[in-house]
N, C-alpha and C positions, 0 to 999 in steps of 0.2 A: 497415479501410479505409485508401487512402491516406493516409502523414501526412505534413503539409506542414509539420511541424516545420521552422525556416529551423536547418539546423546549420551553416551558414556562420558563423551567430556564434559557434562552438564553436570558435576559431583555433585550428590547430595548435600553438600554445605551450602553449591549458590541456588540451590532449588530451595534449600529452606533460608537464605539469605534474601531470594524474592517474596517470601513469605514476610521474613521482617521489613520489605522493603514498602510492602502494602502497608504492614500496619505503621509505622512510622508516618507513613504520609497522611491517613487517618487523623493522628495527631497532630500533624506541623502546624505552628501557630502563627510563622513569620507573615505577616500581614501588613497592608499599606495602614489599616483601621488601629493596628495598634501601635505604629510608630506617628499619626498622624502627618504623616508627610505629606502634602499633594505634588502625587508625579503620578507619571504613565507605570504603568505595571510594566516589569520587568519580567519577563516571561520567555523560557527558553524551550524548545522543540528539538526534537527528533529529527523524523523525516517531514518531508514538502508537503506531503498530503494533509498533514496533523498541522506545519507550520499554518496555511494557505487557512483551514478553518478558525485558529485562531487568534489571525490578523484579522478574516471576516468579524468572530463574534466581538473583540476585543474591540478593535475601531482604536479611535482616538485616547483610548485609556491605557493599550498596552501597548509596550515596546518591544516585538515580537522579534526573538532571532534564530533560526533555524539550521542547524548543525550541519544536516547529511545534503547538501546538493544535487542539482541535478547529475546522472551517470553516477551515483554513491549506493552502492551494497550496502543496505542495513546489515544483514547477514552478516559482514567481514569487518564491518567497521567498527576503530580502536579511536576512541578517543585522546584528541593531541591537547596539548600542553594549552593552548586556548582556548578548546571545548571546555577544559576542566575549570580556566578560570570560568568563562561566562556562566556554567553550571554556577557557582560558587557565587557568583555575583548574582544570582535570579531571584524573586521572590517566588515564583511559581516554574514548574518544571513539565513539560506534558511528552509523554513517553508513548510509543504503540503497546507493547508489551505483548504476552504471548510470545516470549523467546524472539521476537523478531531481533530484538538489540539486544543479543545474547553476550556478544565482547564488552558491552556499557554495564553490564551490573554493576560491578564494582563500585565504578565511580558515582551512578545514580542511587547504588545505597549510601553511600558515605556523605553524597549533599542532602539526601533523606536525615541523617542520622546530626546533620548541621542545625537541623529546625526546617528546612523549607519545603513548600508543599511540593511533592514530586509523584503526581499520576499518570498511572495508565488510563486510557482515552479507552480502552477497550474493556475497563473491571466493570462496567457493569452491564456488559451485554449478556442474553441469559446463556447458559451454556449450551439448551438445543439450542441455538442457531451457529454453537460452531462445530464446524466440519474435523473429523480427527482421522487423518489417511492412515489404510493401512501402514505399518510398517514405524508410524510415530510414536510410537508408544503409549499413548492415553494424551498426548499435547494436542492441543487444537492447533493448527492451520493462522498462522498469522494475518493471512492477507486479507483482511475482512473489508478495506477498501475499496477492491474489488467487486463488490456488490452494494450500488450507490443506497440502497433501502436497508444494508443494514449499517453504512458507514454514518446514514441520518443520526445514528442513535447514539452515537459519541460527539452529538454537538451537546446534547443535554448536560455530559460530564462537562464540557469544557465548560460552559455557559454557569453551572454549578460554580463550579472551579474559581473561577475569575470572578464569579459573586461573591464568595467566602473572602477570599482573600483581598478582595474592595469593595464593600457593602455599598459605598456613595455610586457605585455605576451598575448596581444591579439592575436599573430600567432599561440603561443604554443595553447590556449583555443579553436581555431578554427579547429587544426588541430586535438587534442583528441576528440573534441566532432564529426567531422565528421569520425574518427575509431569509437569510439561507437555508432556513430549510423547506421553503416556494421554493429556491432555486434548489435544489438537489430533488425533491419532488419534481418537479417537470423536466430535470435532465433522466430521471428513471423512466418516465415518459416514453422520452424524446428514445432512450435506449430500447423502449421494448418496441414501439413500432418500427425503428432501425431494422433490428435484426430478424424483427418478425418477416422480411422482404425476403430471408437468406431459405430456398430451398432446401427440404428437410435432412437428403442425402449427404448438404454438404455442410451440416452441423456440428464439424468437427475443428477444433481450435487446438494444432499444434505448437508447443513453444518451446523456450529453451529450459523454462525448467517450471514445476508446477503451482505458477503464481495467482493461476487464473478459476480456481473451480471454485470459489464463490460465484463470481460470472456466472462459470459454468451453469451450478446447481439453480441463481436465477432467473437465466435467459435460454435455458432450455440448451444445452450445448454439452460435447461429450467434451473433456480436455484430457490431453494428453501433452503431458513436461517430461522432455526427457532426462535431465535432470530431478533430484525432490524438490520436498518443502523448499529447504535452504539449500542454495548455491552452493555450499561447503560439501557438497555430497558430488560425487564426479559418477556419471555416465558410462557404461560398461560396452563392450562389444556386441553384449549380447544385446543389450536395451536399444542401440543401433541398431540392428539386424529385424529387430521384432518388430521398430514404429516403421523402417523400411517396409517391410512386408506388407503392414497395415496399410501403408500412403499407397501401394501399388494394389492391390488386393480393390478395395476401394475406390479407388479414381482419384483421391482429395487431390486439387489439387493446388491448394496455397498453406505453406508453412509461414510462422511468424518469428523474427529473429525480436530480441528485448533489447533494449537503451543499457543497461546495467550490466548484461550477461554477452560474453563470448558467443558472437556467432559459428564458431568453429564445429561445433553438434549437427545445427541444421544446416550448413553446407554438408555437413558427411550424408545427412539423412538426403539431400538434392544428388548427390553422387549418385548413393546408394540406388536411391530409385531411377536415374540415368540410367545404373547398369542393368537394371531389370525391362529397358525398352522403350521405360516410361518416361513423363517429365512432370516434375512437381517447382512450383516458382516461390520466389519469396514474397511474402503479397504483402509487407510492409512490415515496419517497425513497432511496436508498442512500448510503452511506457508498464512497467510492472512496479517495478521495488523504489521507482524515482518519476520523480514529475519533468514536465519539459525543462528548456533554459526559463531563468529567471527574467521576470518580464514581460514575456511572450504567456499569449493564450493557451495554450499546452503546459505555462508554466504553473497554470493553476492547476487544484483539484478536477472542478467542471473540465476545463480543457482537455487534460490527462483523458480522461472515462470519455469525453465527445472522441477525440481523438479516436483512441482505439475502436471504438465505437464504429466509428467510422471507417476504420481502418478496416477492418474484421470484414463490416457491412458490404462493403465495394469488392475485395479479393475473396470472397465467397457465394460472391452472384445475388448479389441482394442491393435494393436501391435506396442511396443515399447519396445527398448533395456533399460535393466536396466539399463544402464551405463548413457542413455540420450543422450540430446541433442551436447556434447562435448569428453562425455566417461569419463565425470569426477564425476558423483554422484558417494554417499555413498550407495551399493545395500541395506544395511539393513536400509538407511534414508527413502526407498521406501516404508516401510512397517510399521504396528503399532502392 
């Protein structure tokens, strides 16, 4: 759907500030190879999704820390007073990019601007593969996660990455990031026969705001967020009124509330379609902008996408074991 993300606040200084911010990292030369030191890489992350691959590719050579938590809005989120130390303290930096961490620029340029390597996991995807919704302006769609075939192709950067900046473990980095990406190949898999199950009528994935149409455009699914892109963008009367009509019109009948985002949209939208006669349920929770708790199966990558996966699968009439993709989900994380 339309996003009414306001990119007015995006001034043309930090739009060309992420410009310096690429090339900067280009350059950075803080390196284990040039201080000889032997230690684990020091390596700071973003969000869960990003952390989760590169503790996979990394192993025993990085010392992986991970900023945004589970229930944390990339979108909204301001880095505090010890994000900015351990920035500061990282040899390597790995960011989503594509505005997703649009409140971080500042700080991600200025440890750029320190010497240390600080990439986006997403510069070298080609540009058709990303999605640009109406109403964004020419920005591509952040959520490239979303779609596990093309999230594969930001193991390469990291795998790079952590090469560069530790030449002695480039075997080790080669050799995880090609087990993980068996594992993310056979959970894309395990995804399309999933959802292959889901009767064609009911190929519609509503949610609270538009996280999901990578999904969408790989699994064959219409999405509909009533919210945009970014959470920062609020939901209107009328945009209520309209996916109302749509949910009754249609028959759908399972909405999805997110881990990140206020339910308070698709309860209006369950109302709404009450008072039309109808009834539409909440067919479970997903994971969008954040991974599960830390620890748990959900709290990975794999998890996250089995999860939803699965979630989607079961509340839209299609079959799949609760257990999932691995037989390791939480049955009651399936349900809301």
């Amino acid at each position: 759907m339309a996003n009414r993300l306001c990119l007015a606040r995006l001034t043309r200084g930090v739009l060309h500030s992420l410009l310096f911010l690429s090339w900067l990292s280009s350059v950075a030369v803080h390196s284990r190879a040039e201080t000889n030191v032997e230690r684990p890489l020091t390596v700071v992350t973003t969000t869960g999704m990003i952390t989760d691959l590169v503790r996979e590719v990394g192993g025993t050579r990085a010392s992986v820390t991970g900023l945004l938590g589970s229930g944390v809005d990339p979108h909204l989120y301001k880095p505090t007073r010890s994000d900015i130390a351990a920035l500061n303290g990282a040899d390597v930096v790995f960011y989503n990019g594509l505005l997703l961490e649009g409140k971080m620029t500042d700080a991600l340029i200025r440890v750029a601007s320190s010497g240390r390597k600080v990439v986006a996991v997403t510069d070298n995807l080609d540009p058709a593969d990303l999605l640009e919704p109406a109403g964004f302006q020419g920005h591509a769609d952040p959520h490239v996660w979303m779609d596990p075939a093309l999230w594969i192709k930001t193991v390469e950067v990291i795998k790079n990455t952590l090469a560069e900046a530790d030449p002695a473990g480039s075997k080790l980095y080669k050799k995880q990031a090609l087990d993980l990406l068996g594992k993310l190949q056979s959970l894309d898999e395990f995804t399309k026969r999933a959802l292959a199950t889901i009767p064609d009528h009911a190929r519609v994935i509503v949610t609270a705001h538009d996280a999901f149409n990578y999904f969408g455009r790989r699994y064959g699914f219409e999405v509909i967020g009533i919210q945009g892109i970014s959470t920062e963008s609020e939901a209107g009367v009328q945009d209520i009124e309209r996916i109302v009509k749509l949910l009754a019109d249609r028959k759908i009948g399972a909405v999805f509330v997110e881990s990140t985002v206020s339910d308070r949209n698709i309860r209006a939208l369950i109302e709404g379609v009450a008072a039309r006669g109808q009834q539409v349920k909440i067919g479970g929770q997903l994971f969008s902008d954040a991974m599960g708790n830390p620890g748990t199966y959900e709290g990975t990558y794999i998890g996250m996408i089995d999860h939803n996966v699965t979630t989607i699968t079961r509340a839209l009439g299609g079959q799949a074991d609760e257990r999932g993709h691995l037989g390791k989900l939480t049955p009651s994380a399936n349900t809301k």
